[in-house]
C-alpha positions in Angstrom: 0.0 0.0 0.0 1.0 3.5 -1.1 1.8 5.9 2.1 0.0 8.3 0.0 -2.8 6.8 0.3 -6.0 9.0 0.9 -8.4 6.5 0.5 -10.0 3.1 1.2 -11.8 2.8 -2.2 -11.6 4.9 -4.9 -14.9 4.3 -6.9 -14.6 5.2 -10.7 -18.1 5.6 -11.9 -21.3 6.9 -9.9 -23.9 4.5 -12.1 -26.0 1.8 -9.8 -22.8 -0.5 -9.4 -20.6 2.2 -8.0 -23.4 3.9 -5.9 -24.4 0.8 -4.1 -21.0 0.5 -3.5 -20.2 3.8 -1.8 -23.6 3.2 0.3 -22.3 -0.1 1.6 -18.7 1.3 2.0 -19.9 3.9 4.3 -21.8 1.5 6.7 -19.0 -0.5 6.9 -16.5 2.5 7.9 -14.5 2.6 4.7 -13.5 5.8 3.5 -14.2 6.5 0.0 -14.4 8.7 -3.1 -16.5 8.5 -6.0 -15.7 9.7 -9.2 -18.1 9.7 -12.5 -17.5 11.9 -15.8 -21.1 13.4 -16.0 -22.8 16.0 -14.2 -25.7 14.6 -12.6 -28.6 14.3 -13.8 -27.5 12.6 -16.8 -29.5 10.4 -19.6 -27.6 6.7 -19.6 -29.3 4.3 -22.4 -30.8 1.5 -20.8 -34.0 -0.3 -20.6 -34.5 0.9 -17.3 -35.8 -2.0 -14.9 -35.6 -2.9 -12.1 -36.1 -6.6 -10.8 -36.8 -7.7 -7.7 -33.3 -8.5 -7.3 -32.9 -4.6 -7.4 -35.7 -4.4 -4.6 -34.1 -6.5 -2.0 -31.0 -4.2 -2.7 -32.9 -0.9 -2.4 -34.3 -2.4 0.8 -31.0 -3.4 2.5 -29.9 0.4 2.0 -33.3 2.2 3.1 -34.1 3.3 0.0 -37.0 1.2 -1.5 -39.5 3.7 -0.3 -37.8 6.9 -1.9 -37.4 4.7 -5.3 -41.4 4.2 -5.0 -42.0 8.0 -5.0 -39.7 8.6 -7.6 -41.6 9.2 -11.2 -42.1 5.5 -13.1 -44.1 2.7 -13.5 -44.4 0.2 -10.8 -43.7 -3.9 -12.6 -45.4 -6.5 -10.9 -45.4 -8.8 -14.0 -43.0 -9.6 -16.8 -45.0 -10.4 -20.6 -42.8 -12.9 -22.5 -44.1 -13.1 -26.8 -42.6 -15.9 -28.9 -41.8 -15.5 -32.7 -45.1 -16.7 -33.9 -46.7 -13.6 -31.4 -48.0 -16.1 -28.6 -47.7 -14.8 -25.1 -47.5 -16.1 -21.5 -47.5 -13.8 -18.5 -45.3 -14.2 -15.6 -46.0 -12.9 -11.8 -42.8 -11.6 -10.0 -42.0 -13.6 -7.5 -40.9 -12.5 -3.8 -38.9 -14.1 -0.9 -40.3 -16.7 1.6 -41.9 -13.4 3.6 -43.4 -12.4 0.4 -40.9 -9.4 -0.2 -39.9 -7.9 -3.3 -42.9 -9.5 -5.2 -42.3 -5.5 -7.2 -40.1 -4.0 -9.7 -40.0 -0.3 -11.7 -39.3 1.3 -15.0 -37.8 4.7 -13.8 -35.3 6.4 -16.3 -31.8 6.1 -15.4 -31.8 10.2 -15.5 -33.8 10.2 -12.6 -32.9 6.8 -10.4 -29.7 7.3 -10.8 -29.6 10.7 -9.5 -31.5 9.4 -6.9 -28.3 7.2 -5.9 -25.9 9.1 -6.3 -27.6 12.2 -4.2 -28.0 9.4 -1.6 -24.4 9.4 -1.3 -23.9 12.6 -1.0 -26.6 13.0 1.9 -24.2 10.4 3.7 -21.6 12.5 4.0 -19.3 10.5 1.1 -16.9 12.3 -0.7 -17.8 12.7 -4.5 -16.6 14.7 -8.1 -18.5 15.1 -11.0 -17.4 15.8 -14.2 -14.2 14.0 -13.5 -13.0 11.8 -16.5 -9.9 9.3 -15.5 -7.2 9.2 -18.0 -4.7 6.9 -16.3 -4.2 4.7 -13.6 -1.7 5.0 -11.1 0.4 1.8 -10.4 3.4 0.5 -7.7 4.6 -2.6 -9.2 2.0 -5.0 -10.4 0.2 -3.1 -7.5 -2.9 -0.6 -8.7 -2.8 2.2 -6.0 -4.8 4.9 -7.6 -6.4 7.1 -11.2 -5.7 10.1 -12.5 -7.6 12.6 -14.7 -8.8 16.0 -15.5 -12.2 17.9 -14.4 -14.5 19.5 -16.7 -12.8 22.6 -18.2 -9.6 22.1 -16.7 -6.1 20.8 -18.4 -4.3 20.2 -15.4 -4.7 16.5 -14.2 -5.2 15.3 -10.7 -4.1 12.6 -8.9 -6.0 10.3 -5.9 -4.7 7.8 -4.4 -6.1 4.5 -2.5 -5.9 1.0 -1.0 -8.7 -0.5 -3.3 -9.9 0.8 -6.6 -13.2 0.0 -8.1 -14.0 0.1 -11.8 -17.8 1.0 -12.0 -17.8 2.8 -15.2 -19.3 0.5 -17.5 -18.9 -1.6 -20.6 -16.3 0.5 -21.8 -14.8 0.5 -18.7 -11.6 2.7 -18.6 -10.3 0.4 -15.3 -10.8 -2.7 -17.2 -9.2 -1.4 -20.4 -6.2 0.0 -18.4 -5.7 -3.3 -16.7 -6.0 -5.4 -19.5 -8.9 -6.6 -18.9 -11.4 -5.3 -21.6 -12.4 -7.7 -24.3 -15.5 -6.6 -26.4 -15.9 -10.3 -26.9 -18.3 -9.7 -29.8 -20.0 -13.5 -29.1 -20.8 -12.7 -25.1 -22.0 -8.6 -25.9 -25.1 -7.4 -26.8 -25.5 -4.3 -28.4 -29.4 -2.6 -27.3 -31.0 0.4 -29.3 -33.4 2.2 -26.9 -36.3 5.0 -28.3 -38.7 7.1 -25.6 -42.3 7.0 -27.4 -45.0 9.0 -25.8 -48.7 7.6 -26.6 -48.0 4.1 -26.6 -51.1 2.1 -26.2 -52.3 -0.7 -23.1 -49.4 -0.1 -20.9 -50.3 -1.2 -17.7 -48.2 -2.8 -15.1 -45.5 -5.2 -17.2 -42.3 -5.0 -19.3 -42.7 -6.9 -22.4 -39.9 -8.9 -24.1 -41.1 -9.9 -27.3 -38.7 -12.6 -29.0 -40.1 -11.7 -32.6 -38.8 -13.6 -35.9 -37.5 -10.3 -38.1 -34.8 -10.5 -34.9 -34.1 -13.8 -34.0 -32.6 -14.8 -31.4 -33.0 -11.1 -30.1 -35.8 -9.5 -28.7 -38.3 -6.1 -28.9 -39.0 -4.7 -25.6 -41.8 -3.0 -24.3 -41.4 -1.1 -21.0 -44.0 1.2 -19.3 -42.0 4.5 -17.9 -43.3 8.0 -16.3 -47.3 8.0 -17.5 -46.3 10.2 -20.4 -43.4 7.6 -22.1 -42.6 4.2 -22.9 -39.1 2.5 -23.1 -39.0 0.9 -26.9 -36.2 -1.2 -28.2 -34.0 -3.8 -29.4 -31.4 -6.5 -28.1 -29.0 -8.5 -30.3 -26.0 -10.2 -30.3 -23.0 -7.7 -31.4 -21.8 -10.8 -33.5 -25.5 -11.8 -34.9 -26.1 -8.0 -36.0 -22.4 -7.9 -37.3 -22.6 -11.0 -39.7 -25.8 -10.6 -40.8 -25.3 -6.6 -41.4 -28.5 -6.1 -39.4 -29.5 -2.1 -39.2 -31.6 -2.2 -35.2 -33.0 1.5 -36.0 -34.6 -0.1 -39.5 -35.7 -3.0 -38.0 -37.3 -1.6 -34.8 -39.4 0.9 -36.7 -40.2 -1.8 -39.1 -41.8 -4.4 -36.3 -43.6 -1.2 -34.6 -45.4 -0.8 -38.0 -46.8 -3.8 -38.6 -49.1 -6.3 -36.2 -49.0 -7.2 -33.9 -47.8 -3.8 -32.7 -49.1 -1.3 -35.3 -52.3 -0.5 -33.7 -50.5 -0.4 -30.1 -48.5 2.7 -32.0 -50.7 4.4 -34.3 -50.8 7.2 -32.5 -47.1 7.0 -30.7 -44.5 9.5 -31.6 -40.8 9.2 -30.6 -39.1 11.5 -28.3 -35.6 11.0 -29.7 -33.4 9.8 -32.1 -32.9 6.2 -31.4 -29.7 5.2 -29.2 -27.6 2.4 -28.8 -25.3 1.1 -26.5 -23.2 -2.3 -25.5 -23.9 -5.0 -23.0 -21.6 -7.1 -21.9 -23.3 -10.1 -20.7 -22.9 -13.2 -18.1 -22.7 -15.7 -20.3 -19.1 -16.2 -20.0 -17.1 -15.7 -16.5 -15.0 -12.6 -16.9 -11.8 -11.8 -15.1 -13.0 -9.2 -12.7 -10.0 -8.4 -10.0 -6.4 -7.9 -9.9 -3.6 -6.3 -7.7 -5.6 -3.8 -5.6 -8.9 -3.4 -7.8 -11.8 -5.1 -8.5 -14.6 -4.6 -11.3 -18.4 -3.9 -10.6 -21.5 -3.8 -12.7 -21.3 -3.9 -16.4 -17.4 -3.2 -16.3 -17.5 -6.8 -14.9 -20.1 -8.1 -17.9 -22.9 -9.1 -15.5 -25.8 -8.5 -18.2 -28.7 -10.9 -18.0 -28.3 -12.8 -21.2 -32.0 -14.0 -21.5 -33.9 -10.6 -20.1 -30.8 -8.6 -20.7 -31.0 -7.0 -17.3 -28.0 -5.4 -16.0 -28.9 -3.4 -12.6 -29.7 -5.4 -9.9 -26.5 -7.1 -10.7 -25.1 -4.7 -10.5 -26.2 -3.5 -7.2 -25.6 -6.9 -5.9 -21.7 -6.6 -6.8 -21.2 -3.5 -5.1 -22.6 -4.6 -2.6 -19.8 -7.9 -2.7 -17.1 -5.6 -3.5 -17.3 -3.7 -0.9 -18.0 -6.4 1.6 -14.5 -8.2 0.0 -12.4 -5.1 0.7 -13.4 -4.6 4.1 -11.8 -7.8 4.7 -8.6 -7.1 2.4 -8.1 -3.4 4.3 -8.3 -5.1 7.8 -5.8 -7.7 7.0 -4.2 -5.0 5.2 -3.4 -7.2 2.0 -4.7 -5.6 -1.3 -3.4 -8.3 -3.4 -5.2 -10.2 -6.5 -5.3 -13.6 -4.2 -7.5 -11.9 -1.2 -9.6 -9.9 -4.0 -10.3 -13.4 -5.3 -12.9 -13.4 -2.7 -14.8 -11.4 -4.7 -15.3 -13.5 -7.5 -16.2 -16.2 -5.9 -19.2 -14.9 -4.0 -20.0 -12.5 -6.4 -20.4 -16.3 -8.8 -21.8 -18.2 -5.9 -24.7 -15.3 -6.1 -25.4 -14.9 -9.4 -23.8 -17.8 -11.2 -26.7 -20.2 -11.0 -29.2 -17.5 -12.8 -26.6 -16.0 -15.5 -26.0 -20.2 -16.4 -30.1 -20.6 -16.9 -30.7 -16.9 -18.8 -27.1 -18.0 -20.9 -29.3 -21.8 -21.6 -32.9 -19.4 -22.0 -30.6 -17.3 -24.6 -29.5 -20.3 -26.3 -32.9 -22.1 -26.9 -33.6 -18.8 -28.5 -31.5 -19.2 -31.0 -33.6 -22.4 -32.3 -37.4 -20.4 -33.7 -38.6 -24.3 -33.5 -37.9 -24.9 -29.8 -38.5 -21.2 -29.0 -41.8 -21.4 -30.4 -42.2 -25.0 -28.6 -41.4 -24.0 -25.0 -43.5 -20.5 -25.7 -46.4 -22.5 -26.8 -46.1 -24.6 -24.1 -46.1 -22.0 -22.0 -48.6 -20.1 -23.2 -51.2 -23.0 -22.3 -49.5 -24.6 -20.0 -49.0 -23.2 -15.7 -46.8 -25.9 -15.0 -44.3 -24.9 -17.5 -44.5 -20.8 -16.6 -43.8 -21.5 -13.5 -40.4 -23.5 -14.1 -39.7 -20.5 -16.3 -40.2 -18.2 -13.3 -38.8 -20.8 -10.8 -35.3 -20.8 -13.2 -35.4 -16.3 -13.6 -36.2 -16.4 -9.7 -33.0 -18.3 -9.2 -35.5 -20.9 -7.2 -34.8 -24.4 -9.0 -31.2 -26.2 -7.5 -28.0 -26.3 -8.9 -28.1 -29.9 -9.2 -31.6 -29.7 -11.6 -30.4 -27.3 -13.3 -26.6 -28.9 -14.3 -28.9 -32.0 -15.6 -30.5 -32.4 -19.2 -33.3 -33.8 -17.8 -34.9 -30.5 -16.4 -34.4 -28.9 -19.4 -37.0 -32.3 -21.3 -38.9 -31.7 -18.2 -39.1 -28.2 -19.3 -40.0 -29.0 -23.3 -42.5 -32.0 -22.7 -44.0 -31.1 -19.4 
């Protein structure tokens, strides 16, 4: 450890991953900055839910009740349309006390804001509008970033035991490190368009797996009463091969059925926008000497729903909760770090392997359209879907073929 260090964790990037974790750093007594580029409030492209996972999160940190009140729709189901336009509607689950049964759709302009002022009323040091240009390294050892504010030249240096790449799929931590791998097979790349008079939005998101972009899917997500989330998800690789244009084919499925009449009267409230998700379905190296990477920076993307928050609020939570342990042993070293990976896996492991097997069986339209049939007509079948996406079903069932007959010829 540097003597100059002024810090416990330096957090690089003030998005859900890097708020939770200066909210869980400050209950545990670590001292810690956090840094993000933008001036808050700022628009990041997303599709904007939040799972129950998100919920049980938000509850831990007292802030479930402040995310209610915020402007958004409140989820209590999830609409799932297979390429041949059938549908089957599953119930959010909640805990054995019948918790976080809920979810929202609140633009990241406003929730996130909502974080990251939450951090701030704790007293924890933050700068906005600070982009990091370099890391700072003793040895093999990361020991802290450097970078320029908003309108100044000069750079600035900080210093700390732990750093904590937050900032996202382009993640300048990861890339520094030699970490970053675009990985076209295992990233996603989303297009997202507000639309304001969207009809029958009520209280689900919609994922629509619809043949003009198979294996990817249309989304439908209810957001502030006056907008609706629209867009796309496909494989980087898919799209690249097949010289798929999103923008084209999103406005294309909107204007036919079964989604024309839902948008006759819809008009979009920007140009379309697209970004890249990293997803779980391949383990990512995620620590090193004195750092460890969080939320999207660390490719934790749902692979089936393509939701990316509420894991990563979960692994700031697990960061944070590893480098309280390395700072009061006072070893900041990959091997103690390690920790990290492997709880962060043991939590969300199980699910990212059943949404990366969900993704797969979408990229066969026959078996799709089997298993949403079936589940269309059949209870027993939606609810093994929502027993896998609730993370219910065991290991051991889920590791075996069998489940997955059980699943097809239920």
């Amino acid at each position: 450890m540097t003597k100059k260090s002024e810090y416990d964790l330096i957090i690089v990037g003030a998005g859900p991953a890097g708020t939770s974790a200066a909210l869980y750093a400050d209950r545990l007594g670590l001292k810690s900055l956090l840094l993000d580029k933008s001036i808050f409030p700022r628009d990041k492209i997303c599709g904007d839910a939040l799972s129950g996972k998100s919920v049980r999160i938000l509850r831990e940190l007292n802030l479930l009740e402040k995310t209610r009140n915020l402007p958004g729709a409140h989820i209590k189901r999830i609409t799932f349309g297979g390429p041949k336009y059938q549908q089957f509607d599953l119930h959010l689950k909640g805990d054995s006390q019948g918790r976080n049964d809920e979810g929202f759709s609140i633009r990241r302009e406003i929730f996130d804001e909502m974080m990251f002022r939450s951090v701030q009323e704790k007293g924890v040091e933050t700068l906005e509008g600070f982009t990091v240009k370099s890391l700072i390294q003793e040895g093999s050892q990361l020991v802290g970033v450097s970078g320029t504010l908003e309108g100044v030249t000069e750079e600035k240096s900080f210093y700390g035991k732990i750093i904590l790449g937050a900032d996202g799929a382009k993640s300048v931590v990861a890339r520094k490190m030699k970490l970053y791998d675009m990985d076209m097979e295992n990233t996603s790349v989303g297009i997202r368009c507000y639309y304001e008079g969207v009809k029958d939005l009520t209280d689900q998101i919609e994922l629509h797996y619809v043949p003009e972009l198979n294996p990817g899917y249309l989304w439908i997500f209810p957001s502030d009463g006056i907008r609706a989330n629209i867009g796309v998800g496909l494989s980087k690789d898919h799209a690249k091969k097949k010289k798929i244009n999103l923008v084209k084919v999103m406005e294309e499925i909107l204007s036919k059925p079964p989604f024309a009449e839902r948008f006759a009267d819809a008009k979009p409230l920007e140009k379309p926008k697209g970004w890249n998700l990293p997803l779980g379905s391949v383990h990512r190296e995620n620590h090193g000497n004195g750092f460890m990477l969080l939320g999207d920076s660390a490719g934790l993307v749902d692979p089936f729903t393509g939701e990316g928050i509420g894991n990563a609020l979960v692994s700031g939570k697990i960061a944070v909760e590893t480098a309280k342990v390395a700072c009061d042993a006072n070893d900041l070293t990959s091997k103690i770090l390690s920790r990290y990976d492997q709880n962060l896996w043991d939590e969300l492991g199980s699910e990212l392997r059943v949404s990366t097997k969900l993704q797969n069986l979408a990229k066969s339209r026959f078996l799709l359209n089997f298993v949403m049939g079936r589940a269309a007509n059949n209870e027993g079948v939606r609810e093994i879907i929502s027993g896998m996406l609730a993370n219910e079903i065991p290991k051991d069932q889920l590791s075996n073929p069998l489940f997955y007959l059980k699943l097809l010829f239920y």
